[in-house]
N, C-alpha and C positions, 0 to 999 in steps of 0.2 A: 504494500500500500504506500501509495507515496504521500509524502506527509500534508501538503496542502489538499490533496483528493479524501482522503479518509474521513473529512468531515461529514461529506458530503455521502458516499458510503455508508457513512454510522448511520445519517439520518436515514436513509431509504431504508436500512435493516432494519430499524426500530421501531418507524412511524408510518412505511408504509409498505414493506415487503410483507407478500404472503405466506404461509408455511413453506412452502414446495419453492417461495425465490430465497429464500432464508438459507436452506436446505442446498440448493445450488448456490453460492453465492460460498456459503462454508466450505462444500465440500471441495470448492478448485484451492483451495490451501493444502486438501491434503493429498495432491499431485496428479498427473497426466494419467495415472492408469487408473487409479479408483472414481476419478472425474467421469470417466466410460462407463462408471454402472452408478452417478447419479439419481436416479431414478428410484435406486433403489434403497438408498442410503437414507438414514436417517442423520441429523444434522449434528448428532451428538457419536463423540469420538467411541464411545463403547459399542455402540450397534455397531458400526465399521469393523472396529476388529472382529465378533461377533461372527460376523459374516465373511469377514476377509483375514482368518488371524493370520496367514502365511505375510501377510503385509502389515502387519501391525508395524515390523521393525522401520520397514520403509515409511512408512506416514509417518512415526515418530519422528526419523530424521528430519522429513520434511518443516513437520510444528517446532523440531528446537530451532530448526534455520531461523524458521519466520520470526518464531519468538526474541532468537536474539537481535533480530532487525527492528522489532517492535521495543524491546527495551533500549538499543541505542538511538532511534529516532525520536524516544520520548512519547510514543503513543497509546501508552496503556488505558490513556483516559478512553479510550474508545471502546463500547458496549461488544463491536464483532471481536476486535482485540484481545477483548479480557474474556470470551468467548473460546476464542480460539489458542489462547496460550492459555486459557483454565483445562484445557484436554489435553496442553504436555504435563502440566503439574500435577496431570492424575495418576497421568498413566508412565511415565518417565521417570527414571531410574532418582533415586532420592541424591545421588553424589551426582548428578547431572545437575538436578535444580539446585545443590549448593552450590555449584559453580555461577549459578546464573545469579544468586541473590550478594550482584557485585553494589558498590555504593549508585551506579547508574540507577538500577532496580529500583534500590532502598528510596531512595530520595523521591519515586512516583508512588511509593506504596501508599500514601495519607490519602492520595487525592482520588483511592480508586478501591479503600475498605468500607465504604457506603453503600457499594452495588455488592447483587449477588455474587456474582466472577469474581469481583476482587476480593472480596471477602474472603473467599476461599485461597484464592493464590497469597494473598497477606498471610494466611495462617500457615500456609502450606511452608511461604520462604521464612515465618520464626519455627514452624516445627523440623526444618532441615536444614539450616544455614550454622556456620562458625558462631562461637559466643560473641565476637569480636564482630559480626554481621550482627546478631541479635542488637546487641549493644546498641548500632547506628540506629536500627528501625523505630527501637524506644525511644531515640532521641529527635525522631524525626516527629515523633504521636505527641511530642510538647507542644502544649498548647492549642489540643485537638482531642486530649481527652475526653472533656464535657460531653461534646457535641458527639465523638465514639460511642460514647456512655449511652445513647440516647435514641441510638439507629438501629434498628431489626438487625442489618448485617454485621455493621462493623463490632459492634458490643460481644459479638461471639469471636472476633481477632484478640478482644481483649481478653476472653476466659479462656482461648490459646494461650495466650500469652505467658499468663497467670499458670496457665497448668506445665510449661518446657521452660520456660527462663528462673536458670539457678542462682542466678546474681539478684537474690531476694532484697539486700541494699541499693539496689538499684532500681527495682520496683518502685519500695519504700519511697525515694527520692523524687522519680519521674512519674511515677501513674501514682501511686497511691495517693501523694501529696495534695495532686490535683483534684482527684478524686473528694478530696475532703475539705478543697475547700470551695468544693461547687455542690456538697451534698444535697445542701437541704433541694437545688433547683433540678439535680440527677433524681432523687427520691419521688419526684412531683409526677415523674415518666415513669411509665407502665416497664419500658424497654430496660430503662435505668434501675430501678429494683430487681427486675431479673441476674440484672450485672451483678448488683450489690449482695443478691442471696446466692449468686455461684462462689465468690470470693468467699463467704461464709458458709456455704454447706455445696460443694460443685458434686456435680455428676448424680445430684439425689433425686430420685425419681418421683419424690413426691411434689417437687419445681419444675420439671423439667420433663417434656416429651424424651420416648427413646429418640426421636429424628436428632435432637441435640443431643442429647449423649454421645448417640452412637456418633458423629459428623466429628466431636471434640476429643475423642476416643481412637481416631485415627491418629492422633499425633504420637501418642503414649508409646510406639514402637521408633522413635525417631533415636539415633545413635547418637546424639549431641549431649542431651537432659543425662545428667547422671545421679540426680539428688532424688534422695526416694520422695516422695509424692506428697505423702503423712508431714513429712517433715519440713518442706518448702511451704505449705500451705500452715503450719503454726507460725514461720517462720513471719510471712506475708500479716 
Protein backbone atom coordinates (compact mmCIF):
# COMPACT_ATOMS: atom_id res chain seq x y z
CA UNK A 1 0.00 0.00 0.00
CA UNK A 2 1.42 3.16 -0.79
CA UNK A 3 1.27 5.60 1.99
CA UNK A 4 -0.63 8.57 0.42
CA UNK A 5 -3.29 5.64 -1.32
CA UNK A 6 -4.02 3.72 1.88
CA UNK A 7 -6.26 6.30 3.08
CA UNK A 8 -8.29 6.13 0.61
CA UNK A 9 -8.24 2.14 0.74
CA UNK A 10 -9.10 2.11 4.50
CA UNK A 11 -12.09 4.09 3.64
CA UNK A 12 -13.71 1.96 0.88
CA UNK A 13 -12.93 -1.30 3.26
CA UNK A 14 -14.67 0.07 6.11
CA UNK A 15 -17.42 2.28 4.85
CA UNK A 16 -18.33 0.95 1.87
CA UNK A 17 -16.98 -2.48 0.75
CA UNK A 18 -19.08 -5.48 0.66
CA UNK A 19 -18.30 -8.96 2.38
CA UNK A 20 -17.07 -10.65 -0.95
CA UNK A 21 -15.00 -6.91 -1.87
CA UNK A 22 -13.55 -7.09 1.65
CA UNK A 23 -12.66 -10.71 1.01
CA UNK A 24 -10.81 -9.99 -2.26
CA UNK A 25 -9.33 -6.87 -1.49
CA UNK A 26 -7.57 -9.02 1.70
CA UNK A 27 -6.82 -11.91 0.10
CA UNK A 28 -4.31 -10.25 -2.94
CA UNK A 29 -1.91 -9.63 0.28
CA UNK A 30 -1.75 -13.20 0.77
CA UNK A 31 -0.05 -13.72 -2.81
CA UNK A 32 -0.52 -14.71 -6.65
CA UNK A 33 -1.41 -18.21 -6.04
CA UNK A 34 -4.07 -18.32 -3.37
CA UNK A 35 -5.45 -14.96 -5.18
CA UNK A 36 -6.73 -17.97 -7.85
CA UNK A 37 -9.11 -19.52 -5.54
CA UNK A 38 -10.47 -16.10 -4.03
CA UNK A 39 -13.78 -17.18 -4.39
CA UNK A 40 -13.22 -19.30 -2.05
CA UNK A 41 -11.45 -17.86 0.74
CA UNK A 42 -12.71 -16.42 3.58
CA UNK A 43 -11.04 -13.01 4.45
CA UNK A 44 -9.75 -14.21 7.69
CA UNK A 45 -6.10 -15.89 7.66
CA UNK A 46 -7.23 -19.35 9.52
CA UNK A 47 -9.87 -20.41 6.81
CA UNK A 48 -6.94 -20.09 4.34
CA UNK A 49 -4.66 -22.28 5.88
CA UNK A 50 -7.75 -24.58 6.74
CA UNK A 51 -8.08 -25.12 3.20
CA UNK A 52 -4.69 -24.49 1.97
CA UNK A 53 -2.36 -25.76 4.91
CA UNK A 54 0.58 -26.91 2.20
CA UNK A 55 0.65 -22.89 1.88
CA UNK A 56 0.36 -21.69 5.05
CA UNK A 57 4.25 -21.27 5.01
CA UNK A 58 4.10 -19.31 1.96
CA UNK A 59 1.29 -16.75 2.89
CA UNK A 60 3.10 -16.29 6.11
CA UNK A 61 6.00 -15.08 4.23
CA UNK A 62 4.19 -13.03 2.27
CA UNK A 63 2.14 -11.05 5.62
CA UNK A 64 5.63 -10.64 7.45
CA UNK A 65 6.94 -8.92 4.04
CA UNK A 66 4.00 -6.70 4.16
CA UNK A 67 3.81 -6.31 7.61
CA UNK A 68 7.34 -5.03 7.88
CA UNK A 69 6.52 -2.57 5.06
CA UNK A 70 3.57 -1.41 7.03
CA UNK A 71 5.56 -0.97 10.24
CA UNK A 72 8.39 1.19 8.51
CA UNK A 73 5.89 3.24 6.58
CA UNK A 74 4.12 4.02 9.65
CA UNK A 75 0.73 2.71 8.79
CA UNK A 76 -0.68 0.77 11.33
CA UNK A 77 -3.36 3.33 12.00
CA UNK A 78 -5.01 1.63 9.12
CA UNK A 79 -8.29 -0.74 9.96
CA UNK A 80 -7.05 -3.29 6.45
CA UNK A 81 -3.53 -2.84 8.02
CA UNK A 82 -4.10 -3.80 11.45
CA UNK A 83 -6.34 -6.55 9.69
CA UNK A 84 -3.96 -7.94 7.82
CA UNK A 85 -0.68 -7.95 10.13
CA UNK A 86 -3.21 -9.12 13.15
CA UNK A 87 -3.18 -12.76 10.97
CA UNK A 88 0.87 -12.64 11.19
CA UNK A 89 0.75 -12.05 14.90
CA UNK A 90 -1.59 -15.04 15.14
CA UNK A 91 -0.32 -17.32 13.35
CA UNK A 92 3.70 -16.47 13.15
CA UNK A 93 6.38 -17.90 14.97
CA UNK A 94 6.42 -15.83 18.59
CA UNK A 95 10.62 -15.15 17.93
CA UNK A 96 9.46 -13.63 14.45
CA UNK A 97 7.14 -11.09 16.19
CA UNK A 98 9.81 -10.25 18.77
CA UNK A 99 11.97 -9.38 16.10
CA UNK A 100 9.37 -7.07 14.73
CA UNK A 101 8.32 -5.23 18.19
CA UNK A 102 11.45 -2.92 17.06
CA UNK A 103 11.02 0.94 18.66
CA UNK A 104 9.42 1.61 14.86
CA UNK A 105 6.52 -0.79 16.05
CA UNK A 106 6.57 0.46 19.65
CA UNK A 107 6.14 4.19 19.06
CA UNK A 108 2.59 3.32 16.62
CA UNK A 109 1.25 0.89 19.29
CA UNK A 110 -0.95 3.84 21.47
CA UNK A 111 -2.48 5.04 18.49
CA UNK A 112 -3.96 1.67 17.34
CA UNK A 113 -4.85 -0.23 21.02
CA UNK A 114 -8.52 1.35 20.65
CA UNK A 115 -9.42 -0.92 17.73
CA UNK A 116 -10.17 -4.43 17.77
CA UNK A 117 -6.76 -5.56 15.57
CA UNK A 118 -4.75 -3.56 17.42
CA UNK A 119 -5.76 -4.49 20.55
CA UNK A 120 -4.61 -7.65 19.82
CA UNK A 121 -1.33 -7.10 18.02
CA UNK A 122 -0.53 -4.53 21.29
CA UNK A 123 -0.89 -7.54 23.41
CA UNK A 124 0.51 -9.96 21.32
CA UNK A 125 4.02 -7.57 21.00
CA UNK A 126 4.06 -7.18 25.23
CA UNK A 127 3.27 -10.95 25.40
CA UNK A 128 6.46 -11.74 23.14
CA UNK A 129 8.80 -8.85 22.99
CA UNK A 130 12.41 -8.36 25.16
CA UNK A 131 11.88 -6.74 28.71
CA UNK A 132 13.92 -3.97 27.28
CA UNK A 133 10.96 -3.60 24.20
CA UNK A 134 8.29 -4.08 27.12
CA UNK A 135 9.98 -1.20 28.97
CA UNK A 136 9.41 1.37 25.73
CA UNK A 137 5.79 0.28 25.10
CA UNK A 138 4.96 1.33 28.94
CA UNK A 139 6.54 4.21 28.21
CA UNK A 140 4.84 5.15 25.22
CA UNK A 141 0.96 4.25 27.23
CA UNK A 142 2.19 7.61 29.43
CA UNK A 143 -0.22 9.72 29.58
CA UNK A 144 -2.89 7.60 27.65
CA UNK A 145 -3.73 5.45 30.51
CA UNK A 146 -7.17 7.05 31.49
CA UNK A 147 -8.48 7.09 28.27
CA UNK A 148 -6.83 2.87 27.82
CA UNK A 149 -8.78 2.41 31.01
CA UNK A 150 -11.99 3.34 29.54
CA UNK A 151 -12.08 1.55 25.94
CA UNK A 152 -13.64 -2.03 25.33
CA UNK A 153 -10.29 -2.90 23.54
CA UNK A 154 -7.45 -1.31 24.73
CA UNK A 155 -8.30 -1.99 28.77
CA UNK A 156 -7.61 -5.63 27.98
CA UNK A 157 -3.69 -4.51 26.40
CA UNK A 158 -3.74 -3.35 29.97
CA UNK A 159 -4.69 -6.74 31.81
CA UNK A 160 -1.90 -8.18 29.24
CA UNK A 161 0.16 -6.06 30.50
CA UNK A 162 -0.47 -6.52 34.10
CA UNK A 163 -0.56 -10.25 33.66
CA UNK A 164 3.61 -10.74 31.56
CA UNK A 165 5.56 -7.41 32.72
CA UNK A 166 7.82 -8.43 35.64
CA UNK A 167 9.34 -5.13 36.28
CA UNK A 168 6.30 -4.61 38.92
CA UNK A 169 8.22 -1.10 39.89
CA UNK A 170 7.78 -0.03 36.86
CA UNK A 171 4.08 -0.80 36.67
CA UNK A 172 3.81 0.95 40.09
CA UNK A 173 5.56 4.02 38.57
CA UNK A 174 3.99 4.40 34.91
CA UNK A 175 0.34 2.73 35.00
CA UNK A 176 -0.47 2.36 38.30
CA UNK A 177 0.36 5.84 39.27
CA UNK A 178 -1.93 7.12 36.70
CA UNK A 179 -4.34 4.82 37.23
CA UNK A 180 -4.83 6.48 40.74
CA UNK A 181 -4.97 9.52 40.07
CA UNK A 182 -7.64 9.44 37.55
CA UNK A 183 -9.63 6.91 39.73
CA UNK A 184 -12.44 8.39 40.85
CA UNK A 185 -13.28 9.58 36.71
CA UNK A 186 -11.99 5.58 35.58
CA UNK A 187 -14.57 4.05 38.35
CA UNK A 188 -17.59 6.36 36.73
CA UNK A 189 -16.81 3.79 33.35
CA UNK A 190 -18.46 0.60 33.16
CA UNK A 191 -15.03 -0.57 30.95
CA UNK A 192 -12.90 1.10 33.68
CA UNK A 193 -14.19 -1.01 36.79
CA UNK A 194 -13.70 -4.12 34.70
CA UNK A 195 -9.92 -2.93 34.51
CA UNK A 196 -9.92 -2.12 38.17
CA UNK A 197 -11.53 -5.73 39.24
CA UNK A 198 -8.98 -7.70 36.86
CA UNK A 199 -5.89 -5.93 38.76
CA UNK A 200 -7.72 -7.20 41.81
CA UNK A 201 -9.01 -10.52 41.25
CA UNK A 202 -7.86 -11.32 37.12
CA UNK A 203 -8.84 -14.36 35.38
CA UNK A 204 -12.15 -14.81 37.89
CA UNK A 205 -14.81 -16.18 36.35
CA UNK A 206 -17.25 -14.61 38.31
CA UNK A 207 -16.06 -10.93 36.36
CA UNK A 208 -15.32 -12.08 33.49
CA UNK A 209 -16.61 -14.02 30.34
CA UNK A 210 -14.43 -17.32 29.31
CA UNK A 211 -14.05 -15.17 25.73
CA UNK A 212 -11.75 -12.94 28.06
CA UNK A 213 -10.20 -15.31 29.97
CA UNK A 214 -9.40 -17.54 27.41
CA UNK A 215 -8.18 -14.31 24.79
CA UNK A 216 -5.67 -13.19 28.08
CA UNK A 217 -4.71 -16.80 28.72
CA UNK A 218 -2.92 -16.96 25.48
CA UNK A 219 -0.09 -14.89 26.68
CA UNK A 220 0.69 -17.19 29.91
CA UNK A 221 2.87 -19.48 27.59
CA UNK A 222 5.11 -16.46 26.27
CA UNK A 223 9.02 -17.23 27.12
CA UNK A 224 9.94 -13.77 28.28
CA UNK A 225 7.50 -13.50 31.86
CA UNK A 226 9.46 -15.56 34.23
CA UNK A 227 7.91 -14.36 37.61
CA UNK A 228 5.24 -16.60 38.94
CA UNK A 229 2.00 -15.04 38.46
CA UNK A 230 0.67 -15.21 42.41
CA UNK A 231 3.45 -13.21 43.15
CA UNK A 232 3.68 -10.30 40.42
CA UNK A 233 0.07 -9.67 41.16
CA UNK A 234 0.73 -9.19 45.24
CA UNK A 235 3.44 -7.46 44.10
CA UNK A 236 1.22 -4.90 41.72
Amino acid sequence: LHAEAVTVVDTFYNDYATSKERTEMITEFYGKELYLYRDLLSEHFTKVIELYPEKKDKVLEELLNHTQVFIEKGLTGHIIVQHLMLQYFLHGSEDTIQELVTEKLVEQLVKIVHTKEGSKIAMRCLWYSKAKERKLIIRTFKGHIKDMCMNENSYLVLCALFDCVDDTVLIKKSILSEIMENLDFITMSQIGRLLINYILAPRSTKLFPPSIIEALAVGDTNKVSKKDPEARRQEV
